[in-house]
Steps between C-alpha positions, in 0.01 A plus 500: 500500500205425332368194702590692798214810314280238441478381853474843645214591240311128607505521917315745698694512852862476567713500779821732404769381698825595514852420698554503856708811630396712151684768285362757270508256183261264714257755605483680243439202265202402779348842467544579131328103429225571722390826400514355109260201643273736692467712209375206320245431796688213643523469825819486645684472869858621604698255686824575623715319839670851523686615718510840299818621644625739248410851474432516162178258537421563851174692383382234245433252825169533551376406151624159608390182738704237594178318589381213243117442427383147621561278217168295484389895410624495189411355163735330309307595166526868556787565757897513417827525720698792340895470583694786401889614559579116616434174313476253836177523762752426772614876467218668557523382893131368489387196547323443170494109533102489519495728216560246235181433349554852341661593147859695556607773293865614484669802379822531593858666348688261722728192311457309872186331632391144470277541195176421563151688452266414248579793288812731522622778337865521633735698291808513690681812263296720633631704807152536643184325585273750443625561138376156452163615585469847279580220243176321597320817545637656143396148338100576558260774383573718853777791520684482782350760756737770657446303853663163331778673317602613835517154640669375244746808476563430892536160449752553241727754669525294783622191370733646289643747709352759298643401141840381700486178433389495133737281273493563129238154445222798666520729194141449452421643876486882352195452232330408797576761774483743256062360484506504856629822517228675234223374760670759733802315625770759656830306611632797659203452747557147523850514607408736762232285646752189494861624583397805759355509831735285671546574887824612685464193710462271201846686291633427861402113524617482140859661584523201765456225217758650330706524724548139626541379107740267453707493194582131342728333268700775470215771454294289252235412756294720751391342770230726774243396720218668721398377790141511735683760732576688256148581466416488863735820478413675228116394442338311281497716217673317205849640415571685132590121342519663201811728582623253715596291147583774326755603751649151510492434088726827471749329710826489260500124399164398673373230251246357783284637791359311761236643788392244738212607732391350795139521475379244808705263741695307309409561137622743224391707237808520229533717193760478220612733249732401230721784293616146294412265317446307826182392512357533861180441424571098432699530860203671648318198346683229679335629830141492340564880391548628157436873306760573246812457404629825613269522788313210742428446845439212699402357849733314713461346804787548761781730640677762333811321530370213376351668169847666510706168488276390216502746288849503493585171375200551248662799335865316564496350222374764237588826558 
């Protein structure tokens, strides 16, 4: 961590990026960062591909651009690349190639990701992101402000299903939600603001994923997809993915869930959940994906069926 304090404390601008198609954990990381850095008088800019499809960060989109500034604008001696949530450019959805002249930064809780940046701070036992950066914050002379707890609070509960997916290697999580929550922190608010508010239409667009699940080597394997039309009928507003793996995991002898979404012509946007010791997030890396091992996404570029034919003889062999 310390190289990666060091080169905060030296550069002046930074371009906070994050990954394409964000969550909670990414935004939240973004935001928390960049109020630190402006409190510091850096200057700092919000960069984000979006789209900012799920209800629980629909209001946070106009704090962000997806538009770069022209490189030749930028010094080298003063101006850093910021990746958080993701350790690879490539998923960020921006074409960063003329951006290379410029020092990268990344902070990330993700195992995955090709490894580069000139300084990193990537701790992959920690279920969140942003926790990563109250660490940086806690590390200088500033208290975390009531705004940036809440970030990283978000952040936190979003990854990790709020505390659902904490394994007993996170026993060190409490010491530091317990700080967050002394800067005026309520989780019963927070739980409201992420896991309410959901539409009829979107409980009803969710009940039609469910529905066409298919159940796999003998009940081990979940298999459910969503489809373009399935938005043309219900809207675009994202469907409760949150419940939608919680229903599925409670399946008697469900060990993994698959949701395969058709996001444009011909391409997919896959998650995986793992109740195992499975790890899908080294399957979600052999389609240029990753995340962890009980939880990863990936793109994939074809048919349903032919995802579905793959993914079958992957998991063949191992589950």
């Amino acid at each position: 961590m310390q190289e990666v304090r060091e080169a905060l404390e030296r550069h002046e601008e930074f371009l906070i990026l994050g990954h394409e198609d964000p969550d909670g954990d990414c935004l939240g990381s973004q935001l928390a960062l960049a109020s630190f850095l402006k409190r510091q008088n850096k200057a700092t800019r919000l960069i984000s591909h979006g789209p900012f499809r799920r209800p629980e960060i629909v209001d946070w989109a106009p704090l962000f651009t997806n538009k770069l500034p022209r490189p030749d604008k930028l010094d080298e001696g003063s101006t850093a690349l910021v990746l958080l949530d993701c350790s690879s450019l490539d998923r960020t959805g921006l074409d960063l190639s003329a951006y290379g002249h410029l020092p990268l930064i990344v902070i990330d809780h993700h195992a995955s990701g090709d490894g580069g940046g000139n300084y990193r701070y990537v701790k992959p036992q920690s279920p969140s992101t942003t926790l990563l950066i109250q660490d940086i914050i806690e590390a200088s002379p500033l208290e975390i402000t009531e705004e940036e707890a809440e970030y990283i609070f978000f952040g936190f509960c979003t990854d990790t299903d709020y505390f659902r997916h904490l394994e007993h290697i996170h026993h060190d999580v409490f010491p530091k939600i317990h700080r967050l929550m002394k800067r005026g922190i309520s989780p019963t608010d927070f739980h409201r603001r992420i896991y309410s508010g959901r539409s009829l239409t979107s409980q009803k667009h969710l009940g039609k994923v469910l529905n066409r699940t298919e159940s796999l080597f003998d009940g081990k394997l979940l298999f459910t997809w969503e489809l373009r039309e399935d938005f043309a009928e219900y809207g675009d507003e994202e469907r409760d993915s949150g419940t939608l793996y919680k229903q599925l995991q409670s399946v008697r002898g469900a060990l993994i869930v698959i949701v395969a979404k058709e996001s444009r012509p011909g391409e997919l946007s896959v998650s995986f959940r793992s109740s195992c010791d499975i790890n899908v997030g080294e399957i979600a890396g052999t389609y240029g994906g990753g995340g962890h091992p009980k939880a990863s996404g990936c793109s994939y570029a074809g048919s349903i069926d032919d995802f579905r034919r793959e993914i079958l003889n992957k998991f063949s062999g191992i589950i």
